[in-house]
C-alpha positions in Angstrom: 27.8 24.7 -6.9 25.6 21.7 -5.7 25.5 20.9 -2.3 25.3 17.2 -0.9 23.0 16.3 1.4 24.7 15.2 4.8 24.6 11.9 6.3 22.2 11.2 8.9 22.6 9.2 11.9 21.3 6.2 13.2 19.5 7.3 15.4 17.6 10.6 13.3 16.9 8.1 10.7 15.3 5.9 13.7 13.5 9.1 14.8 12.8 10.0 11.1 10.8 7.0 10.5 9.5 6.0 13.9 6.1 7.4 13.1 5.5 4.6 10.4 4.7 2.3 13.3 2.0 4.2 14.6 0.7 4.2 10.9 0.9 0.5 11.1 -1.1 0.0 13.7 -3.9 2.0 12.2 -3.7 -0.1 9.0 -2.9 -3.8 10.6 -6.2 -2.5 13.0 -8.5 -1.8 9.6 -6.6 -4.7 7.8 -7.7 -7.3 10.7 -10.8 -5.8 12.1 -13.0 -4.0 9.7 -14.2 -7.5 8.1 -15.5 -8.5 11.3 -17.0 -5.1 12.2 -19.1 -5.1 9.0 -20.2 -8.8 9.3 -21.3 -8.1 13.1 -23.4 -5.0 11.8 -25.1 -7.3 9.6 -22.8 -7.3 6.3 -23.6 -10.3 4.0 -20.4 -12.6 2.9 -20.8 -11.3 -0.7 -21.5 -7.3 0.2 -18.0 -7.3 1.7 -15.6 -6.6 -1.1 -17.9 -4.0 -2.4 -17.9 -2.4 1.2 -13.6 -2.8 1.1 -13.2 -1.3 -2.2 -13.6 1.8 -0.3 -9.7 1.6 1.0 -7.9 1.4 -2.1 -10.4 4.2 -4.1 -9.0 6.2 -1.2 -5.6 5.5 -1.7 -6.0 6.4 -5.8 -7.3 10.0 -5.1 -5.7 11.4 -1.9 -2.3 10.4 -2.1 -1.3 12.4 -5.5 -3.2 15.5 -4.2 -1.8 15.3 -0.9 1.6 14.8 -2.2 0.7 17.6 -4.8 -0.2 20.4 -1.6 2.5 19.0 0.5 5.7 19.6 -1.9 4.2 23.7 -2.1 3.6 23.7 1.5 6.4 25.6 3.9 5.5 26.7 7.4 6.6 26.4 11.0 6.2 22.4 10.7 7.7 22.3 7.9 7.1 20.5 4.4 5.4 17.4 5.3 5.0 17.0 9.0 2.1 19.5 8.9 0.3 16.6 6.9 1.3 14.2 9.7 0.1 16.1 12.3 -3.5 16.4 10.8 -3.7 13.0 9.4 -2.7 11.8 13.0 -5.6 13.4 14.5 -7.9 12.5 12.4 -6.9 9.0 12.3 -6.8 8.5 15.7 -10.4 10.2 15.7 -11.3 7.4 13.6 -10.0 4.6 15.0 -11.8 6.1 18.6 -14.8 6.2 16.6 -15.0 3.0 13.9 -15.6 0.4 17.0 -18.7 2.1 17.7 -20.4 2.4 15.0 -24.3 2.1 15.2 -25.1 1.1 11.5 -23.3 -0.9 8.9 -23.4 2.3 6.5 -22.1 4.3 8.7 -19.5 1.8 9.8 -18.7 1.5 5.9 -18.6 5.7 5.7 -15.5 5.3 8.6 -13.9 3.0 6.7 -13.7 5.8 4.0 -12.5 8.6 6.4 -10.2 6.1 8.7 -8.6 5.0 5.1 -8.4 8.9 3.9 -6.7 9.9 7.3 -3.8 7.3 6.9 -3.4 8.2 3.4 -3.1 11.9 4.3 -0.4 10.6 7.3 1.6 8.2 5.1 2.1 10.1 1.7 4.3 12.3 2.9 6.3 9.7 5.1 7.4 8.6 1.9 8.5 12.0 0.6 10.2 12.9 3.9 13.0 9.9 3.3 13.2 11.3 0.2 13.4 15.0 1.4 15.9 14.2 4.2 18.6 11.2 3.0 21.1 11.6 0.6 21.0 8.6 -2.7 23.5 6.6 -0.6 21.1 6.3 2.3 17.8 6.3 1.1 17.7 2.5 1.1 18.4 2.3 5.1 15.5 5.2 5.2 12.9 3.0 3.5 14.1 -0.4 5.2 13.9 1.3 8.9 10.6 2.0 7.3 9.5 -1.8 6.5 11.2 -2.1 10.3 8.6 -0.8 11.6 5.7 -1.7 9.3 6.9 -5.4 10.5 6.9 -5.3 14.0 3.4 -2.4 13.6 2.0 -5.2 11.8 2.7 -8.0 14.3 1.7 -6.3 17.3 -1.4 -4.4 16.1 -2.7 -8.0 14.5 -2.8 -9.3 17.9 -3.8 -7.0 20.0 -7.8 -8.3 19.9 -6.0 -11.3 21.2 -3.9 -9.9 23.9 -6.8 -7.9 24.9 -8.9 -10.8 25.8 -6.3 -13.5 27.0 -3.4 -11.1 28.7 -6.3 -8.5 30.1 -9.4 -10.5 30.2 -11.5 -8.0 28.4 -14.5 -10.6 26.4 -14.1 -11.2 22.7 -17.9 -11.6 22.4 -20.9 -9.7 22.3 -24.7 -9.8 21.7 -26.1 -9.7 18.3 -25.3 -6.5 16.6 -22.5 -5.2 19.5 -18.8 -5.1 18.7 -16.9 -7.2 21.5 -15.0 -4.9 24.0 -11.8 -6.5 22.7 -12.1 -5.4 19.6 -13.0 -1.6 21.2 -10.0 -1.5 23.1 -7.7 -2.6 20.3 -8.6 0.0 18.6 -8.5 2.7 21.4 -5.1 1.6 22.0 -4.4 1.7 18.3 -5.1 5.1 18.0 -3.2 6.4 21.2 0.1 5.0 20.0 -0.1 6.5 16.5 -0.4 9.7 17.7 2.0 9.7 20.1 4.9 8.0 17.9 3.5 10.1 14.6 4.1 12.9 17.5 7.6 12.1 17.8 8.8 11.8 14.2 6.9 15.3 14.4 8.9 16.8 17.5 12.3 14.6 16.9 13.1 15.2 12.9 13.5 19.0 11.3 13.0 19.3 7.2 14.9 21.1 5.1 13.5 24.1 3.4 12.9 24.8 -0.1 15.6 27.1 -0.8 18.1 24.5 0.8 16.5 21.1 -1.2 17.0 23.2 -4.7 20.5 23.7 -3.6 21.4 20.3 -3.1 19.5 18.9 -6.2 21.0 21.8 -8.5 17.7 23.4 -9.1 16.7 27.1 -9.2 13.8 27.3 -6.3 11.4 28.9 -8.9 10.9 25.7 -10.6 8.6 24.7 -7.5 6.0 27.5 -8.9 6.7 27.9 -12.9 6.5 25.3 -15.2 6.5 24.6 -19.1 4.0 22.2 -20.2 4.3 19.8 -23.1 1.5 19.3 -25.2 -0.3 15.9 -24.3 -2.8 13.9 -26.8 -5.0 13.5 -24.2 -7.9 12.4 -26.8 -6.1 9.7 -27.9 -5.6 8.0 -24.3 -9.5 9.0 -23.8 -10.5 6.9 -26.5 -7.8 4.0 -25.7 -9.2 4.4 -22.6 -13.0 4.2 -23.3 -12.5 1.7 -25.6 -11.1 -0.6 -23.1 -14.0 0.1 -20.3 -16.4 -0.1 -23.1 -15.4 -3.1 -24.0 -15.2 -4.9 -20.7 -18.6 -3.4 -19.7 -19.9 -4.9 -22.8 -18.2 -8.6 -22.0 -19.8 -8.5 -18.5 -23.3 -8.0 -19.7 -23.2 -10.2 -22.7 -21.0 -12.8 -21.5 -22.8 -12.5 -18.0 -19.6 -12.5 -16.4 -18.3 -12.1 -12.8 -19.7 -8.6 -11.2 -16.3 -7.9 -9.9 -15.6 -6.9 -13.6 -17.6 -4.2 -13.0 -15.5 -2.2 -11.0 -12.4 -2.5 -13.8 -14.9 -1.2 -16.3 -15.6 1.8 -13.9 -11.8 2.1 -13.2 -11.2 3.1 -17.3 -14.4 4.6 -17.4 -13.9 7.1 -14.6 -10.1 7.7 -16.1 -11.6 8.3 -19.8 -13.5 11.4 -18.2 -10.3 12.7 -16.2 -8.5 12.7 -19.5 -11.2 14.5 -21.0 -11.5 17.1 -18.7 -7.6 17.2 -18.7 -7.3 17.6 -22.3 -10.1 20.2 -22.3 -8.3 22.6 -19.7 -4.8 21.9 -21.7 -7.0 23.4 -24.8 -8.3 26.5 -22.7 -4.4 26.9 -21.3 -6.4 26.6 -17.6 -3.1 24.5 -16.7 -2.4 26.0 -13.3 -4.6 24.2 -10.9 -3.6 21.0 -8.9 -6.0 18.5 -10.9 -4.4 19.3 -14.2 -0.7 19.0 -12.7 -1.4 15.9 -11.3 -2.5 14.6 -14.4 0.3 15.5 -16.3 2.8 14.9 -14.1 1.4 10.8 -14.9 2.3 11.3 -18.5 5.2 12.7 -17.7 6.5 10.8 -15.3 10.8 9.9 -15.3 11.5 6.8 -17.5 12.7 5.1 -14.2 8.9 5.6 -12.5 7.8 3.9 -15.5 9.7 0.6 -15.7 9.4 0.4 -11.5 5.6 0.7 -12.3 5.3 -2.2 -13.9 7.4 -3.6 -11.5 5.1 -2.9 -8.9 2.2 -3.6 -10.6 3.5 -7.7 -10.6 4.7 -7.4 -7.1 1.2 -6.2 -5.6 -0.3 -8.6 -8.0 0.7 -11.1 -6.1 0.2 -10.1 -2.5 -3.8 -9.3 -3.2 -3.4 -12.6 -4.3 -2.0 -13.8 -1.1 -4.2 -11.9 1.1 -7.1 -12.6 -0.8 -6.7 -16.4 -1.2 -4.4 -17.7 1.6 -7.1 -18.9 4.0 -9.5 -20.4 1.4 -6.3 -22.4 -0.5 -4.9 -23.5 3.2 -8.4 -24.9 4.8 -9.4 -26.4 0.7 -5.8 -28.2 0.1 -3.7 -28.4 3.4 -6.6 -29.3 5.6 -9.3 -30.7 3.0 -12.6 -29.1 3.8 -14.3 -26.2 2.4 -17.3 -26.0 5.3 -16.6 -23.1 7.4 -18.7 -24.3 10.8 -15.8 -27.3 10.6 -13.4 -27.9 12.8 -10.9 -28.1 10.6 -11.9 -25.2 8.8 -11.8 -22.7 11.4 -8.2 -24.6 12.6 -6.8 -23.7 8.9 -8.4 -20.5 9.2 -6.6 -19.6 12.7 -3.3 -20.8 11.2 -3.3 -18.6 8.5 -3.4 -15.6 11.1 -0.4 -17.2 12.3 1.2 -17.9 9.1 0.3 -13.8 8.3 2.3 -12.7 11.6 4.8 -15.0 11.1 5.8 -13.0 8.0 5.5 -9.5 9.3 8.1 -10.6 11.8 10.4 -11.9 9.1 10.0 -9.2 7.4 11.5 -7.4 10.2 14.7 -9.0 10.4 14.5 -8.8 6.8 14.8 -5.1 7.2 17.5 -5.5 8.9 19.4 -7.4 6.2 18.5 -5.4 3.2 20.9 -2.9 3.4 23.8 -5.4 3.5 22.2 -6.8 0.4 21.8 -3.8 -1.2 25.6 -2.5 -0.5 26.9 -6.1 -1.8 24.5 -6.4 -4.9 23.0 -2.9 -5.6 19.4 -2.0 -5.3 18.0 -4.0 -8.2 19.8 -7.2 -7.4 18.9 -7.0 -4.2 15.2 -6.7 -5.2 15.3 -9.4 -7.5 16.6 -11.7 -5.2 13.5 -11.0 -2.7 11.3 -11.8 -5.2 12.3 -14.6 -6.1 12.3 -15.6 -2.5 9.0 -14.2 -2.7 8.2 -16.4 -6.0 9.7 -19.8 -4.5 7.4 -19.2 -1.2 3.5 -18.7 -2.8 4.8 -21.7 -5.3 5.8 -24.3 -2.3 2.0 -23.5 -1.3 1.0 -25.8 -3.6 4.4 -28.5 -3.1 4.3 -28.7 0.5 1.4 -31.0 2.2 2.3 -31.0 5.6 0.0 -27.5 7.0 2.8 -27.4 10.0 5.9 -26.6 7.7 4.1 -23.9 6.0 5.9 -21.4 7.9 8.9 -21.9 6.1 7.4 -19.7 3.1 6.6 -17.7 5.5 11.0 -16.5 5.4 10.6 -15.8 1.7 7.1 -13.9 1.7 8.6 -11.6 4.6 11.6 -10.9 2.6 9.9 -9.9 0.0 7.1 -7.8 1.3 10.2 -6.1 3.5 11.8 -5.4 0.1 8.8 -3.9 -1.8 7.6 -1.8 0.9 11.3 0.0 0.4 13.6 -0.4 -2.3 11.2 0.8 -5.4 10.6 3.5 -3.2 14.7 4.2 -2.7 15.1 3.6 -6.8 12.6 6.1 -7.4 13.3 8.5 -4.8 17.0 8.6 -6.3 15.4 9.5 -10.0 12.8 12.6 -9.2 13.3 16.0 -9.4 13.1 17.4 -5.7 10.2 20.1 -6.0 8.0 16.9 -7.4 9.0 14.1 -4.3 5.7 14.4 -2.9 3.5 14.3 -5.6 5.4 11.8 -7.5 5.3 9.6 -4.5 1.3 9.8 -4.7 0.9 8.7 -8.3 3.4 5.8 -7.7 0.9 4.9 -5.8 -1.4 3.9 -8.4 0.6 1.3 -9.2 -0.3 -0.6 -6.0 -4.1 0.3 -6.1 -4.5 -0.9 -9.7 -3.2 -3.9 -9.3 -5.4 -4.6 -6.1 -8.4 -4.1 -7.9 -7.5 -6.0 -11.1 -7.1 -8.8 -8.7 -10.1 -8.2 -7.3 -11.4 -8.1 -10.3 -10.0 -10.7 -12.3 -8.8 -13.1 -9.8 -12.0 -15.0 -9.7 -12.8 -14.9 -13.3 -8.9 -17.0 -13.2 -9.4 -19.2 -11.0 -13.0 -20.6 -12.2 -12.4 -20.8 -16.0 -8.6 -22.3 -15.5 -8.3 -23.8 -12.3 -11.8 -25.8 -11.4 -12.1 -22.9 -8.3 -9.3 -24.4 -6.3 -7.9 -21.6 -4.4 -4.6 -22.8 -4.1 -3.9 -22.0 -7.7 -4.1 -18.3 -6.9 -1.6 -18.6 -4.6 0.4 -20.0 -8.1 -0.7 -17.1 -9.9 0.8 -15.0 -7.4 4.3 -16.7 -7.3 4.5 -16.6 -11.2 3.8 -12.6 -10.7 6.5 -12.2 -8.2 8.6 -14.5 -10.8 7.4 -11.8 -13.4 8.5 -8.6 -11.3 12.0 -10.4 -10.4 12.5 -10.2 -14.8 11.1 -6.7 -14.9 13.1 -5.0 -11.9 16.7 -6.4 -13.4 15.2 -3.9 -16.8 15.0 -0.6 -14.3 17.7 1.9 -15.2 18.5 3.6 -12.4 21.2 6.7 -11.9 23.0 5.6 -8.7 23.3 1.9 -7.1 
């Protein structure tokens, strides 16, 4: 007979997901920092997207194959906190080291192993809620979750700050030196992820495999045998190739933006995966991790599909956000596009503001969502965020007055509060327990693809549609959101 999974507490979910702060800081240090770091070791304006496309390459490959080893893992840690335990350390490693970095390059290598090391922390987070909550409570799991990313987020943003005007450490340096404010940050950065990864670690226990197959009806051999369906993957190569092919092609005749580059290389790289996939399906060499991972993103539950493309619109947007958000506030709310002006750099400093502003909304929004979520059900609840989400980058371009442009600022936090935890909850409730991990990791592809198409494309938008004003990218973005509020109200989901 299946088992249910009992409810959990308040306070064990609190415990459960408590570590995600820590993870937070690490990401809103990186997020808010690493820019900086790579311009004072001498990084030109135009080399530093090439140097950040490092984070989200990251992302792509070590999340599935973390996910992948941590759903066959069992020991005395456990499932997943193993993974947290050796992602902390070496992410708190990193953080101790990035701020001292003699060379650009090797600054840009950090990037690369600070980026890995959260990756290898936060997979498994996700799995964990999955692991541990029952359907009924997976929403409050993920929005404790976006809790904590909220107030990680606020706190770790402003900690250069507080550093220099609460401890009067200076926030300049000579030529080629990273200021001491920005060191410490990041020293105290790393000490509080370890210590409240550390306590998810100590304060939460997993349940083992024997006891997960019980209560998802599953024999515990299904976690190491497995029937494979056959997979054209010949005809996705050439789909595939054809695509790259093409856009490689464009760029050079066309003379195109660079950027497009990196999408060619993105189908490029996959047509060879799906070749090397499709030649171990031939030699029946279907054992190994690679090949799993691979199928398991063809074979993926109907519901992972449609959320997909739900995400893909939803992240869309926000690399569009982040991206654009200074350039379209200091070119349309404040009227200058020279970056020595004063009303430039005032524009610019708002927009950190703005950013915080919400992170902290997106806090209380946490707070809210599972009231939401018990009076409209998960998709309803979604769709309404985005559309909040939708109405705020579209009042970017309605709104003159730069002081009012907090308001948006309610229905971006909202949003971001929801993404970061109800596709996660409607996905969770959809996969089979012996795959949460590694299912968890491909769905993230569906946030790193979309970040690099809007690297990618963004630009290419913008100049041939919108005479380079900025501000219409913050439009784009609102019509995406608009796009994934459609899309999420077309998920079918087993339990709401």
């Amino acid at each position: 007979m299946q088992k249910q999974k009992p409810q959990l507490s308040f306070w064990q979910i609190w415990n459960m997901c408590f570590g995600f702060l820590g993870i937070q800081f690490g990401f809103a240090l990186q997020n808010g920092n690493v820019s900086r770091i790579f311009q004072t070791l001498g990084a030109k304006v135009d080399d530093i997207p090439i140097l950040w496309v490092a984070a989200p390459l990251t992302g792509l490959i070590v999340q599935p194959i973390i996910g992948y080893w941590s759903d066959r893992t069992w020991g005395k840690l456990g499932r997943r906190r193993p993974f947290f335990l050796y992602g902390a350390i070496l992410t708190t490693l990193s953080l101790f080291f990035m701020p001292n970095s003699p060379t650009l390059w090797i600054a840009a290598g950090m990037l690369w192993i600070m980026d890995a090391s959260i990756n290898v922390t936060m997979e498994p987070f996700r799995a964990l809620v999955g692991d541990n909550l029952n359907e009924k409570q997976r929403a409050n799991g993920y929005a404790m979750q976006s809790f904590f990313i909220g107030v990680g987020a606020v706190v770790a943003s402003a900690l250069p700050w507080m550093m220099t005007n609460w401890f009067g450490i200076s926030n300049t340096a000579e030529a080629g030196q990273i200021p001491e404010s920005v060191k410490y940050a990041f020293y105290f950065g790393g000490v509080v992820l370890f210590f409240a990864v550390g306590w998810t670690i100590l304060k939460t226990k997993e349940y083992t495999p024997q006891q997960l197959a019980e209560f998802a009806g599953e024999a515990v051999e299904t976690q190491t045998s497995q029937s494979y369906q056959v997979i054209n993957y010949a005809r996705a190569a050439l789909i595939s190739g054809v695509i790259g092919g093409g856009i490689l092609a464009a760029v050079i005749g066309m003379q195109l933006e660079k950027e497009l580059y990196l999408l060619s290389g993105l189908f490029l790289s996959f047509t060879l995966v799906l070749l090397i996939a499709g030649y171990l399906q031939q030699r029946g060499s279907t054992s190994g991790g690679f090949y799993n991972v691979i199928y398991d993103v063809f074979t993926m539950p109907g519901t992972m599909r449609q959320l997909a493309v739900v995400q893909f619109f939803s992240w869309f947007a926000l690399f569009a956000m982040w991206i654009y958000t200074t350039s379209a506030v200091t070119s349309f709310h404040y009227g200058t596009t020279e970056v020595t002006s004063k009303a430039y750099n005032d524009g610019a400093d708002w927009v950190g503001v703005l950013f915080a502003a919400y992170n902290g909304f997106a806090a209380l929004a946490a707070v809210c969502i599972p009231v939401m979520v018990n009076r409209l059900g998960m998709r309803g609840a979604h769709c309404i965020n985005l559309l909040l989400g939708a109405g705020a980058l579209l009042s970017f371009k309605m709104i003159a007055d730069p002081s009012l442009l907090w308001l948006p600022m309610i229905g971006i936090g909202f949003a971001w509060a929801s993404i970061l935890s109800l596709p996660y909850a409607m996905l969770s409730n959809s996969l089979p327990a012996h795959k949460m991990g590694v299912f968890m990791g491909i769905f993230n592809f569906f946030i790193v693809i979309p970040q690099l198409m809007a690297a990618s494309v963004l630009g290419l938008i913008l100049r041939n549609l919108f005479d380079n004003q900025p501000i219409f990218a913050l439009v784009v973005g609102g019509v995406s959101f608009l796009l994934a509020a459609v899309a999420v109200m077309r998920v079918k989901i087993e339990q709401e």
